[in-house]
N, C-alpha and C positions, 0 to 999 in steps of 0.2 A: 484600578485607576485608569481612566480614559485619557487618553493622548490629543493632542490635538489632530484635526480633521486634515488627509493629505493634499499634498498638490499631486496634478494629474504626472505620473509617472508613464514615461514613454518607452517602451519596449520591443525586440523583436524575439520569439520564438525561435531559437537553435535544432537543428535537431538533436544534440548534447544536450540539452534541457528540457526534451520530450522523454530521451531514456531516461535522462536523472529521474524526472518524474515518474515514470511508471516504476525505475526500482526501486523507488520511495513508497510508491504505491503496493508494487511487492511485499514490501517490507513490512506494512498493516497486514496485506492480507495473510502473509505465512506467522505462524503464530505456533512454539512450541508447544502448547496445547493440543495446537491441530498434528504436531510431528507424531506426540504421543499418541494421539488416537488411530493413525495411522499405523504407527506401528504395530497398537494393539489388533488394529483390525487384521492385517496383514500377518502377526505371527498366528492369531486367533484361525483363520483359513488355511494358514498352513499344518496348524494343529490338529485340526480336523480332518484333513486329509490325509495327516500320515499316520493318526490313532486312527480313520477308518479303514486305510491300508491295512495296518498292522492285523487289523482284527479281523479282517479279509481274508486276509492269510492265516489264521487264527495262532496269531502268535501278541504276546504280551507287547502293550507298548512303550516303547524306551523312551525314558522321561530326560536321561541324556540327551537327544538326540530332541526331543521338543524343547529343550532347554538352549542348544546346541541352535538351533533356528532362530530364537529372539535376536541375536546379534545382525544375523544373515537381515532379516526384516526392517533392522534400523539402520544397513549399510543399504538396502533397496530403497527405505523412503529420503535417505538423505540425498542418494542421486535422484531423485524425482524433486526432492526440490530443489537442486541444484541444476536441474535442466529448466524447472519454471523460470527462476532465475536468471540465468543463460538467454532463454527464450524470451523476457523480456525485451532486450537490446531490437531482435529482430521486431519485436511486433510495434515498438514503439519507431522505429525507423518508418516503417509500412503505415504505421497511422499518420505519420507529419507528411511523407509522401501523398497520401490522400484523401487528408481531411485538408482545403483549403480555410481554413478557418484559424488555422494553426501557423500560415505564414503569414508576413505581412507589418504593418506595425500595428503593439497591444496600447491600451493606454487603460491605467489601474486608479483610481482613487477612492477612498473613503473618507467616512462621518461616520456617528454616532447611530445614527440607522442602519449603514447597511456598503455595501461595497461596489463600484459600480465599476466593470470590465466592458471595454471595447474593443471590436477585432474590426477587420478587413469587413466582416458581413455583419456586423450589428451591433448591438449594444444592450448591456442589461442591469439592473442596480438587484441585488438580492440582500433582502434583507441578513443582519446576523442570524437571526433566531430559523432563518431558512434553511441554513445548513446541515449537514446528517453528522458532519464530523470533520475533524482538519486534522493535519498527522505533519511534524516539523519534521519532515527528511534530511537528512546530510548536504544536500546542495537546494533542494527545495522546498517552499508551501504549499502542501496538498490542502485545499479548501472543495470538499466532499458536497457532492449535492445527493450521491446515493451512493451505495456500496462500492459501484462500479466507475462514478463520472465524478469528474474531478476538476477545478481547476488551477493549474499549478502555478505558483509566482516563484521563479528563479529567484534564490535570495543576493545573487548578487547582481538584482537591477534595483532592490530594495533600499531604502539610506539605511544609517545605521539609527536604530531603535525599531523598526518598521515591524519585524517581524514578531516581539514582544507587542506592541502593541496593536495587531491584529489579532492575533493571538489572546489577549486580556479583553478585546471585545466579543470574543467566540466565548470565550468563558462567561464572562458579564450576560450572556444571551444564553447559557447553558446547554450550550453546544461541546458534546463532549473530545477530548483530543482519543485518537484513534493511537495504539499500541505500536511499536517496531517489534516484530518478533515476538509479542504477548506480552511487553513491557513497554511502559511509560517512560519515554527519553526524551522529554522536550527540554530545550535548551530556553525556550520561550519562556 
């Protein structure tokens, strides 16, 4: 069901709503899938190093002690993605510091075609069906142009219905919603 078409919403970019957005953006790209694969790669390397020890030394390998390691492995990748994490904050501080494009006032509207964003340096309308993916974070909307770029709408400069019915025309366009952690959490 399509909504009616908005009035121009007037905005300014925070630097509190540049991190919200990238650890929203975090949050598509870390993905329990990717934990597990990580882990496996990581106990997989360590297993191979210490069955090649072993047998170096020509002595049997302790299947204890490979066992003994998968834990070690899944305490290593969960601080590594708990430092991406972390590291968010800073790098999204660093990006509103020097992308001038990011201060200023925003101004948002949409229709039935497509979404039109204006900043300090320009202006652009993209169609729905344009988009790679959109991902409804805890404080924002991530509306994906590629894996990596994004543009984020602070849901609270949005009225209330706003974010469903952006949201209902990404679908409508078959544009699909991006994961939190490897799961579908839209509130949308």
């Amino acid at each position: 069901m399509k909504a009616p078409t908005s009035p121009n919403i007037h905005y300014a970019l925070s630097e509190n709503d540049i991190i919200a957005a990238q650890r929203a953006w975090w949050m598509g790209a870390a993905r329990w899938q990717s934990f597990i694969k990580f882990v496996a790669i990581l106990w997989g390397v360590y297993a191979v190093m210490l069955v090649g020890l072993d047998l170096y030394a020509g002595e049997q390998p302790n299947m204890m002690v490979l066992l003994g390691v998968l834990p070690v492995s899944a305490v290593i990748v969960v601080i590594l993605f708990a430092f991406g994490f972390l590291q968010s904050k800073r790098r999204a501080r660093r990006a509103y510091r020097e992308h001038k494009a990011l201060t200023g006032e925003h101004i948002v509207s949409w229709n039935d075609e497509g979404i039109l964003f204006t900043s300090p340096i320009g202006s652009s309308t993209l169609p729905w069906s344009g988009f790679y993916g959109w991902l409804d974070g805890p404080e924002t909307l991530l509306l994906y142009q590629t894996h990596m770029m994004f543009n984020p709408l602070p849901k609270a400069i949005l009225p209330p219905g706003a974010v469903s019915a952006i949201a209902n025309r990404l679908r409508d366009a078959g544009v699909p919603e991006r994961e939190r952690f490897g799961f579908i959490r839209s509130d949308a």
